[in-house]
BAFIDO-923445 format. One line per 10 residues: number of its first residue (from 1); for each residue x, y, z of C-alpha. Coordinates in nm, 2 decimals. Last residue first. Layout:
NUM> X:Y:Z ~ ...
REM end
This chain:
481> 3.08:-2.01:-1.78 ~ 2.90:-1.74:-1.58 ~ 2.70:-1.65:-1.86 ~ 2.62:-2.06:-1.93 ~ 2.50:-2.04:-1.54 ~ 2.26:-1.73:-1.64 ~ 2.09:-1.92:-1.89 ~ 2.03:-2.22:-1.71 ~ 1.87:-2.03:-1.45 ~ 1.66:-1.85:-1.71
471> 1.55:-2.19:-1.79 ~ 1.51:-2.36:-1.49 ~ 1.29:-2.04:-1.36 ~ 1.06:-1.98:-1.68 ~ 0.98:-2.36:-1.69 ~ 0.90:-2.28:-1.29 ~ 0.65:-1.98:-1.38 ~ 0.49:-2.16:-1.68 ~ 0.34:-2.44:-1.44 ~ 0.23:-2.25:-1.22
461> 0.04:-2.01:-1.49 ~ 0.21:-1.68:-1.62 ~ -0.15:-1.59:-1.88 ~ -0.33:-1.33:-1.75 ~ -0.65:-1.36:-1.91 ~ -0.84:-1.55:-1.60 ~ -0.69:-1.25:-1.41 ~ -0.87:-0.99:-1.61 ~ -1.20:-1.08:-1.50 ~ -1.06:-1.06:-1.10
451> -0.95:-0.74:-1.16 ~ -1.33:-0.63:-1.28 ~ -1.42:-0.81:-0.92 ~ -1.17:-0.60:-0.78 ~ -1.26:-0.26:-0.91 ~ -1.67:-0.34:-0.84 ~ -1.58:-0.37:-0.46 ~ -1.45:-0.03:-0.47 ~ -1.79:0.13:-0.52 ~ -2.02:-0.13:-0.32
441> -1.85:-0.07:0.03 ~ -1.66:0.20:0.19 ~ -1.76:0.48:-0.13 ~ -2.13:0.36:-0.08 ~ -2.14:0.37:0.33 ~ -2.00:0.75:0.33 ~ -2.23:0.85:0.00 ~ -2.55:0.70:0.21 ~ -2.43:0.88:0.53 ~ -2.43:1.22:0.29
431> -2.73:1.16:0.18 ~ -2.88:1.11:0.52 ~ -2.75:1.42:0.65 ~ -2.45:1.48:0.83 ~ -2.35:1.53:1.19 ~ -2.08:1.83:1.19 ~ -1.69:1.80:1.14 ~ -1.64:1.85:0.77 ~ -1.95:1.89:0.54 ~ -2.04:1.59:0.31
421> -2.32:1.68:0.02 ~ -2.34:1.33:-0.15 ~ -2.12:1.50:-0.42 ~ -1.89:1.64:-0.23 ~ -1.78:1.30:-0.05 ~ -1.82:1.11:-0.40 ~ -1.52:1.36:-0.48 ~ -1.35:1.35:-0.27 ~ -1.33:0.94:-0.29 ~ -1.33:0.96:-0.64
411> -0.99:1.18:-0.57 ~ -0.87:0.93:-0.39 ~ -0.94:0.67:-0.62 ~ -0.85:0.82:-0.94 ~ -0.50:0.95:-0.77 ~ -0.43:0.59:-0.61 ~ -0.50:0.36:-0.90 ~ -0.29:0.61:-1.11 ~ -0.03:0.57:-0.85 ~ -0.04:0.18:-0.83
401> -0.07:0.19:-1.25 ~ 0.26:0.36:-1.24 ~ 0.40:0.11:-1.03 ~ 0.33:-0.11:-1.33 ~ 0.58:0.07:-1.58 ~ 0.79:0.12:-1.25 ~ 0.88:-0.25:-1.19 ~ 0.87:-0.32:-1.54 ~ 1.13:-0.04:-1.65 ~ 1.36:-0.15:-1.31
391> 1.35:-0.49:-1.42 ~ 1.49:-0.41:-1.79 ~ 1.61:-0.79:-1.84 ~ 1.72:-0.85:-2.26 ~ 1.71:-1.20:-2.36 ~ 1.33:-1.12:-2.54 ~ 1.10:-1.43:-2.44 ~ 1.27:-1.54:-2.11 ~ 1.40:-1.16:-2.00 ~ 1.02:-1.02:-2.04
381> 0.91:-1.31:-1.84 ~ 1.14:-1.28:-1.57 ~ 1.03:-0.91:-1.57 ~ 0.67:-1.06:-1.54 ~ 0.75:-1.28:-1.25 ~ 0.90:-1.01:-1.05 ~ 0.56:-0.85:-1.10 ~ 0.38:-1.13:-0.97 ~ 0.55:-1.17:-0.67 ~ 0.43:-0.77:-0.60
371> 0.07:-0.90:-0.73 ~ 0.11:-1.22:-0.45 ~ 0.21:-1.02:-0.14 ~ -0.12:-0.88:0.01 ~ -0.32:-1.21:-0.15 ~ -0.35:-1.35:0.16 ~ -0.39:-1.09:0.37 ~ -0.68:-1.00:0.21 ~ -0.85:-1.23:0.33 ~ -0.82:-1.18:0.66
361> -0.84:-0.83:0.62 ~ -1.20:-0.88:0.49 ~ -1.31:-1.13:0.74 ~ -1.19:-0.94:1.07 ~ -1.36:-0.63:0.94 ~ -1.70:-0.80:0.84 ~ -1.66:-0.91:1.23 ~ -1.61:-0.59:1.37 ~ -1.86:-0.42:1.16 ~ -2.10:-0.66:1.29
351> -1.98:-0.56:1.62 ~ -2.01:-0.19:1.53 ~ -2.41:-0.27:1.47 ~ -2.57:0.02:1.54 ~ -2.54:0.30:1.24 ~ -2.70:-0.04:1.10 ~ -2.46:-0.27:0.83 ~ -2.62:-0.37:0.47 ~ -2.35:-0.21:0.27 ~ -2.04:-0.37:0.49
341> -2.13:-0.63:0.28 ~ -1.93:-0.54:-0.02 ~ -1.63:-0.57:0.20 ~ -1.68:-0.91:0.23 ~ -1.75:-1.03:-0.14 ~ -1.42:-0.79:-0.24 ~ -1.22:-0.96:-0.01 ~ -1.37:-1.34:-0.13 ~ -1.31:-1.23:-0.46 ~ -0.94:-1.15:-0.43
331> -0.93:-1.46:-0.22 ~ -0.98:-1.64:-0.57 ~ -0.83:-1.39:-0.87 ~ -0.47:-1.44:-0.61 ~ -0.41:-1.75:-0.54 ~ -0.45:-1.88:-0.90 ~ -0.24:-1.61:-1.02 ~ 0.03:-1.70:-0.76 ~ 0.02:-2.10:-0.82 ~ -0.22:-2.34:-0.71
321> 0.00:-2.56:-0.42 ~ 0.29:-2.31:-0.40 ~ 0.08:-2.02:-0.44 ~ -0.12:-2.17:-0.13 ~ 0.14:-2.22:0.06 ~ 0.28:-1.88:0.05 ~ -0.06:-1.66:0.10 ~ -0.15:-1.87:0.38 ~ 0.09:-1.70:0.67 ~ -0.05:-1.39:0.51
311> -0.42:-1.44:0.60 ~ -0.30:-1.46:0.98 ~ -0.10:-1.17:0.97 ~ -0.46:-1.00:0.76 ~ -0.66:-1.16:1.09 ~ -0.41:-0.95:1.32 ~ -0.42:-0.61:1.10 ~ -0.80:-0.67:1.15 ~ -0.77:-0.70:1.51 ~ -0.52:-0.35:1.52
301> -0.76:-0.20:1.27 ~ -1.11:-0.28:1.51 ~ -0.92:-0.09:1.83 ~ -0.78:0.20:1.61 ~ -1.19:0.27:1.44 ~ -1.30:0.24:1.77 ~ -1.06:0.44:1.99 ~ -1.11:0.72:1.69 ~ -1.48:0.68:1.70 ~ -1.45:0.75:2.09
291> -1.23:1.02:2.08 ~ -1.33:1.25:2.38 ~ -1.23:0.91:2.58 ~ -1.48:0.77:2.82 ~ -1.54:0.49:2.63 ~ -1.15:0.38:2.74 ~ -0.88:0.30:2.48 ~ -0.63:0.45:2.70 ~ -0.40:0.15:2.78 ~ -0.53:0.02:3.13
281> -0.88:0.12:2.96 ~ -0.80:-0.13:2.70 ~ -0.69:-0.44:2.92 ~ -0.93:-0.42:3.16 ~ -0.97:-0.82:3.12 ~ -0.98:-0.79:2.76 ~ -1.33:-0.93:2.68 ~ -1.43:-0.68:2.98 ~ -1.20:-0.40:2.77 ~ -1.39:-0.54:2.47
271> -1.79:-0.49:2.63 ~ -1.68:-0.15:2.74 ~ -1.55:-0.06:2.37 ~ -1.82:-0.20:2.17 ~ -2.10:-0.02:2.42 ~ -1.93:0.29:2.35 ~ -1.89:0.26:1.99 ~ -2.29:0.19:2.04 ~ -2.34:0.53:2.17 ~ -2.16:0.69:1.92
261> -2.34:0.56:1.68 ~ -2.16:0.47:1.35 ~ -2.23:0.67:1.03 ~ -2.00:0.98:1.09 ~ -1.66:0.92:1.27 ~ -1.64:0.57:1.22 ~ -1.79:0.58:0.88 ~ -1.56:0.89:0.78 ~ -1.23:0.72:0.94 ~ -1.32:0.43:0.67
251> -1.36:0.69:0.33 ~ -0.98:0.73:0.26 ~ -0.95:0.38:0.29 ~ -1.21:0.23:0.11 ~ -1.15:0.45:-0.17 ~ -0.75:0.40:-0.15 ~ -0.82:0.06:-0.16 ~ -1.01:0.02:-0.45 ~ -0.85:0.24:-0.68 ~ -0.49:0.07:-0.56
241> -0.63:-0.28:-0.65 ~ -0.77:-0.12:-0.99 ~ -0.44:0.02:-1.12 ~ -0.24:-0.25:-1.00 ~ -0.48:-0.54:-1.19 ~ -0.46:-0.29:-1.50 ~ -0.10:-0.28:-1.52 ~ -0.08:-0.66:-1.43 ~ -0.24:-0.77:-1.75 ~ -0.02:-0.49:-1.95
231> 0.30:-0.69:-1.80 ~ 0.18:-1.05:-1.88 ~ 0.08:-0.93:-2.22 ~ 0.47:-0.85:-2.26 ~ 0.49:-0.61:-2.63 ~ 0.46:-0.28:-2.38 ~ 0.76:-0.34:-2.23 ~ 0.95:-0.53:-2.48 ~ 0.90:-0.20:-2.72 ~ 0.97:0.04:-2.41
221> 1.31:-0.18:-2.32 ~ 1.39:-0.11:-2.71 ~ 1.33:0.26:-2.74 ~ 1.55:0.33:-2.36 ~ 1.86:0.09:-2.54 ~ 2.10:-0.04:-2.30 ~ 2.30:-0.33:-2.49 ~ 2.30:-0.69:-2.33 ~ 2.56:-0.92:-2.41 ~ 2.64:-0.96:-2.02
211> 2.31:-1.02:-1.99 ~ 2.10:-0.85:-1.68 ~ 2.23:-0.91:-1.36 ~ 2.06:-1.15:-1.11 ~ 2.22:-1.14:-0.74 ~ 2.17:-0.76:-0.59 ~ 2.24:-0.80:-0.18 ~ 2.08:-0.68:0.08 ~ 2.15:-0.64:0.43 ~ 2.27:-0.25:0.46
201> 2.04:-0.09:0.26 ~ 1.76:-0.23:0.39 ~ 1.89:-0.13:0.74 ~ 1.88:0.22:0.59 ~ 1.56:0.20:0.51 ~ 1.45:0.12:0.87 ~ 1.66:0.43:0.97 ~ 1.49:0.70:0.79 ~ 1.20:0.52:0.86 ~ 1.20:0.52:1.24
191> 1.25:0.92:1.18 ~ 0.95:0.93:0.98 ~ 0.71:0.78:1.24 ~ 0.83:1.02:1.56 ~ 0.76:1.34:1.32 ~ 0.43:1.18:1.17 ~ 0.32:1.17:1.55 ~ 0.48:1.49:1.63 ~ 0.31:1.71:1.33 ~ 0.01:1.49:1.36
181> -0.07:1.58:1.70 ~ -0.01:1.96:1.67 ~ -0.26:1.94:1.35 ~ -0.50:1.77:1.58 ~ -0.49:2.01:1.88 ~ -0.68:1.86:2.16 ~ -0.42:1.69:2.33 ~ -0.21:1.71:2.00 ~ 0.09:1.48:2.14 ~ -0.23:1.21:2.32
171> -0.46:1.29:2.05 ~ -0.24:1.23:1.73 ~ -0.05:0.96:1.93 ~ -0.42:0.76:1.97 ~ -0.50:0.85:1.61 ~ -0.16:0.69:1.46 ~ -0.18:0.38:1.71 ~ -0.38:0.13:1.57 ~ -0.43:0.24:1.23 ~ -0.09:0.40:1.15
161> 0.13:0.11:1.40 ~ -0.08:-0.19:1.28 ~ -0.05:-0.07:0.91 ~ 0.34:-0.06:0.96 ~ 0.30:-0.42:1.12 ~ 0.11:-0.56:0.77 ~ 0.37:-0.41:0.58 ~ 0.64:-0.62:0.81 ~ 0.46:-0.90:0.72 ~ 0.41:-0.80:0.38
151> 0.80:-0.78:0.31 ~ 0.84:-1.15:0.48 ~ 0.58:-1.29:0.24 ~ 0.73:-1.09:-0.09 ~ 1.03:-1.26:0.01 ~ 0.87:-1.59:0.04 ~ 0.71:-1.56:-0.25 ~ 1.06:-1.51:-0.43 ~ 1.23:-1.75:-0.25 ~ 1.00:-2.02:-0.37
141> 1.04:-1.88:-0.76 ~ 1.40:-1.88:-0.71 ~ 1.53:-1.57:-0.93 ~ 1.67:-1.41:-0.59 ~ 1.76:-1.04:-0.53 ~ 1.71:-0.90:-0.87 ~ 1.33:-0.92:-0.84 ~ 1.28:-0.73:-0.50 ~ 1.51:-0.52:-0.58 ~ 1.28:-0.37:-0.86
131> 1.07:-0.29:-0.57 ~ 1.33:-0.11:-0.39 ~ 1.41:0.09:-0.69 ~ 1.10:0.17:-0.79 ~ 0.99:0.23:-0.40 ~ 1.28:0.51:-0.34 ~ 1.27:0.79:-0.62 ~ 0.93:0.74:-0.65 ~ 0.85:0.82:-0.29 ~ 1.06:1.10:-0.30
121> 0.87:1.27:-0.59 ~ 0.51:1.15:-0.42 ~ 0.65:1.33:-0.09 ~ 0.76:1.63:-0.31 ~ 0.38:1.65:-0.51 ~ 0.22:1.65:-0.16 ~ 0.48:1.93:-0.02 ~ 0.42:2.15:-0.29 ~ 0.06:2.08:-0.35 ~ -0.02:2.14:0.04
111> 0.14:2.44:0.06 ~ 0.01:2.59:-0.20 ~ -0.36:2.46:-0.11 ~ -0.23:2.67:0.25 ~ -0.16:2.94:0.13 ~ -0.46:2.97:-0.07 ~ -0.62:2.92:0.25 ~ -0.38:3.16:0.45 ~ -0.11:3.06:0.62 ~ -0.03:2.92:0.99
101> 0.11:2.60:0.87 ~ -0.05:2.23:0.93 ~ 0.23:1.98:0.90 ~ 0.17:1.59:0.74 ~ 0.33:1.66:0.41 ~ 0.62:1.80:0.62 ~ 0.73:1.52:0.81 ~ 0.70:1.27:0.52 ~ 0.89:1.54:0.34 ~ 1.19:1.52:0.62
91> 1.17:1.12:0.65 ~ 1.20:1.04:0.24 ~ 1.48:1.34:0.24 ~ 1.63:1.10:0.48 ~ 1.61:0.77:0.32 ~ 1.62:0.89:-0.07 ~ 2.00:0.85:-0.08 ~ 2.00:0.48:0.09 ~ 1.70:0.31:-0.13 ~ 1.86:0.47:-0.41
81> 2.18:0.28:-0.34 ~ 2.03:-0.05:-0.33 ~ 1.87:-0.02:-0.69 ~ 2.16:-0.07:-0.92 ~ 2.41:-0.23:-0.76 ~ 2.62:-0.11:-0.44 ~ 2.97:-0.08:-0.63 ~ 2.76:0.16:-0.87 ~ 2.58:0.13:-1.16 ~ 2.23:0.26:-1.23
71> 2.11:0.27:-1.57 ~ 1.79:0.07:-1.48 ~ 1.77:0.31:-1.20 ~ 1.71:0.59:-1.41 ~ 1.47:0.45:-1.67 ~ 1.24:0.32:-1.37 ~ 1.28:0.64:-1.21 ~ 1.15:0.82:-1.52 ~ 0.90:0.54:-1.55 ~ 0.77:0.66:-1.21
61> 0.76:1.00:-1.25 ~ 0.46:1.04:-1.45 ~ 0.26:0.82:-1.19 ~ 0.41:1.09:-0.95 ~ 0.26:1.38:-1.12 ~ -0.06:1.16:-1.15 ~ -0.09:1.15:-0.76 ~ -0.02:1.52:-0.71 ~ -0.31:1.60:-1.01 ~ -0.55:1.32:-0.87
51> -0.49:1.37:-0.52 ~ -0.51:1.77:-0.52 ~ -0.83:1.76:-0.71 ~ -0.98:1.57:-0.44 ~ -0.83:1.75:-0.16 ~ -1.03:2.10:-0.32 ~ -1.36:1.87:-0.32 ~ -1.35:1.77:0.01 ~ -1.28:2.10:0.13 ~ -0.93:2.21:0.27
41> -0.92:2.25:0.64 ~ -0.60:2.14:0.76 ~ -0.76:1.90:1.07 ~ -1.08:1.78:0.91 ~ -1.08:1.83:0.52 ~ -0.71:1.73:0.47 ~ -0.63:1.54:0.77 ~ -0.93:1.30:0.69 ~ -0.83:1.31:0.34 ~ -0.45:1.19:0.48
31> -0.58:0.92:0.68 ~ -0.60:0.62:0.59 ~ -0.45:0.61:0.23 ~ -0.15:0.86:0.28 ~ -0.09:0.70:0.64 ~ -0.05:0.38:0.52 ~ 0.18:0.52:0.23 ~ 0.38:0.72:0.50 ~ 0.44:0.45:0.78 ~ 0.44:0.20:0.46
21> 0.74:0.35:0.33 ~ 0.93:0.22:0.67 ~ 0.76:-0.11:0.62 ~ 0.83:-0.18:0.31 ~ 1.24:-0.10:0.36 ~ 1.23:-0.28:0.66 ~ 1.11:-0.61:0.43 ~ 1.44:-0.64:0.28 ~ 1.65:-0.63:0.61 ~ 1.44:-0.89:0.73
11> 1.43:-1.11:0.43 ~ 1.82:-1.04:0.40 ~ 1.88:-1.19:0.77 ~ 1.65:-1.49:0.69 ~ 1.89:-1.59:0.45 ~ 1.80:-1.63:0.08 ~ 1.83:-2.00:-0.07 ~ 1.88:-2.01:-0.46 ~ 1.69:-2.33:-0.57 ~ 1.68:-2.48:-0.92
1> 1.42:-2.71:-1.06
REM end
């Protein structure tokens, strides 16, 4: 079995790059229907029309990127030097997206599709080509999971900062003015991706190449594409991970805002800060904040970021021991089992909340860097059975299932809102509540446990992922030769 050791340096510098697109993806799941309907003031149904048409502009976009990059060649490689001329318009947008302008309502919608569909654009232009870096950098199958492993770490850290701190910066910058709190908070967060990306840029290097032999043909790479089983498996898998979590993410600041007591927020916060030893109130989470569902919901992320750290540190070994897809159909399960639960919790019971939190993240941690393994795995595959390597075309062929899994889930998340009969910033009615704790809970669960079908079809086992490995290796030592 061969080995190709990548420093700890690289890992590093690789998983920057995640994080610092993470500080806006986060913040595009968590929050940004929250900021929509909230803070901008579009209605629930007008942001859900905007996520599925914005979101499926940049699922078009991908394979265009994919295309692109694949025909990249420069000094730098193929994919590094997108990650370094997307970094600051990346930052600007980010900024933007997140800005409230003194215009009209139909200025406003405008506003909001132009600088939604540019952050989606940007995003494109930079996360094909990093993830398609991901599988050029090493071919060791180890290395590979490891580097995924490192990447979700710092992904993990990114989704500390937006749920943890993104709300507290909103109030402390807005002090009472929320779209004045975003505007400096996603400010402050896009300049410390500007230059995480560039660190990325920096400390990687591009190792596999395709064959020397290899002719670039756009008709061909489609007909390999779509002709890899492994490939259309994954599609689906991306398209209804991202469905699921951008439902339960878009709806979660609703159930702390909404569902939960306020009273028993309180409670939840005194009884932590004595937990703490003060530490909370010596911070600003305090129950005697204006914000106490905000304290609340940022309190129980930054422990559930904490359990999904701990989740990750598994994630490694156990693809080792029972192989990625293995891995990942079991704790994808487990996830889905725990946030189905969140069903059956009282307006009351924030600790069981707590706890349900705690498990969820926890497990799905574990499987965070597993799919993105996977789909370095599939390119391999595509290069094992047809001797031509596309990576970028794979990358972004199932990239395009993360953005489809992202526009049908956000806007099912609008649109469940409308439906139930949600109204922005008053107490709702019970059918409302009911839509708020359905679209958290039993709605997303069903996409994973449908992924989890498709799994046991999905056919790179343990075993086939090392004979792929030795024998692409051998194959790229007799092109050397």
């Amino acid at each position: 079995m061969q080995s190709q050791k990548i420093s700890i340096r690289e890992k590093i510098g690789f998983s920057l790059g995640d994080g610092a697109a993470n500080f806006i993806f986060q913040t595009i799941m968590l929050l940004q229907l929250n900021f929509y309907t909230d803070t901008f003031g579009l209605t629930a149904a007008a942001a859900a029309v905007l996520f599925l048409i914005a979101r499926l502009w940049g699922a078009v976009f991908d394979p265009v990127m994919g295309i692109v990059s694949d025909r990249t060649n420069t000094r730098w490689g193929k994919f590094r030097p997108w990650i370094l001329w997307t970094a600051v318009p990346f930052g600007i947008i980010g900024y933007l997206a997140f800005t409230t302008p003194d215009l009209s309502y139909i200025g406003k919608i405008i506003y909001a599709y132009v600088t939604y569909i540019l952050l989606l654009t940007v995003y494109s232009a930079n996360n094909i080509p990093y993830s398609a870096l991901s599988g050029v950098i090493t071919g060791d199958m180890v290395e590979r999971t490891s580097l995924s492993s490192y990447r979700f770490f710092m992904v993990i850290l990114a989704t500390l900062a937006i749920q943890g701190l993104a709300l507290p910066m909103v109030n402390h910058f807005g002090q009472g003015d929320s779209a004045k709190g975003y505007q400096i908070t996603m400010g402050i967060f896009s300049a410390i991706a500007i230059v995480f990306f560039l660190v990325t840029f920096i400390t990687t290097k591009e190792r596999i190449k395709p064959p020397p032999q290899q002719k670039t043909s756009l008709k061909q790479d489609l007909s390999d594409l779509f002709r890899n089983r492994p490939w259309v498996f994954m599609f689906i898998v991306f398209v209804l991970m991202f469905v699921f979590l951008s439902m339960r993410n878009s709806i979660l600041l609703y159930y702390f805002k909404y569902y939960l007591t306020i009273g028993s927020q309180k409670a939840f916060l005194m009884n932590m800060d004595k937990v703490l030893f003060g530490l909370l109130e010596s911070i600003g989470f305090t129950a005697d904040s204006a914000d106490i569902a905000g304290n609340t919901f940022s309190i129980i992320n930054i422990f559930s970021q904490l359990a999904a750290i701990l989740g990750l540190t598994l994630s490694k070994p156990l693809a080792a021991r029972f192989g990625k897809r293995n891995a990942l159909r079991t704790w994808f399960l487990i996830a889905a089992i725990f946030q189905a639960l969140f069903i059956i919790i009282s307006p009351t019971s924030v600790s069981l909340t707590f706890i349900l939190s705690l498990l969820f993240n926890f497990s799905w941690g574990v499987t965070m860097p597993l799919p993105w393994a996977m789909m370095a795995d599939v390119a391999d595959f595509s290069e094992w059975k047809n001797n031509r390597r596309a990576t970028g075309i794979v990358f972004a062929g199932i990239v395009i299932g993360l953005k489809i899994g992202l526009a049908l889930g956000g806007a099912l998340a609008g649109y469940l809102l409308s439906t139930y009969g949600y109204v922005p910033n008053v107490e709702q009615s019970a059918g409302a509540l009911l839509g708020i704790r359905l679209t958290l809970s039993i709605y997303p669960s069903i996409a994973i446990v449908i992924s989890v079908i498709i799994l046991f079809i999905y056919q790179i086992s343990k075993h086939m992922e090392y004979q792929m490995q030795d024998e692409l290796a051998e194959r790229r030592k007799a092109y050397e030769t």
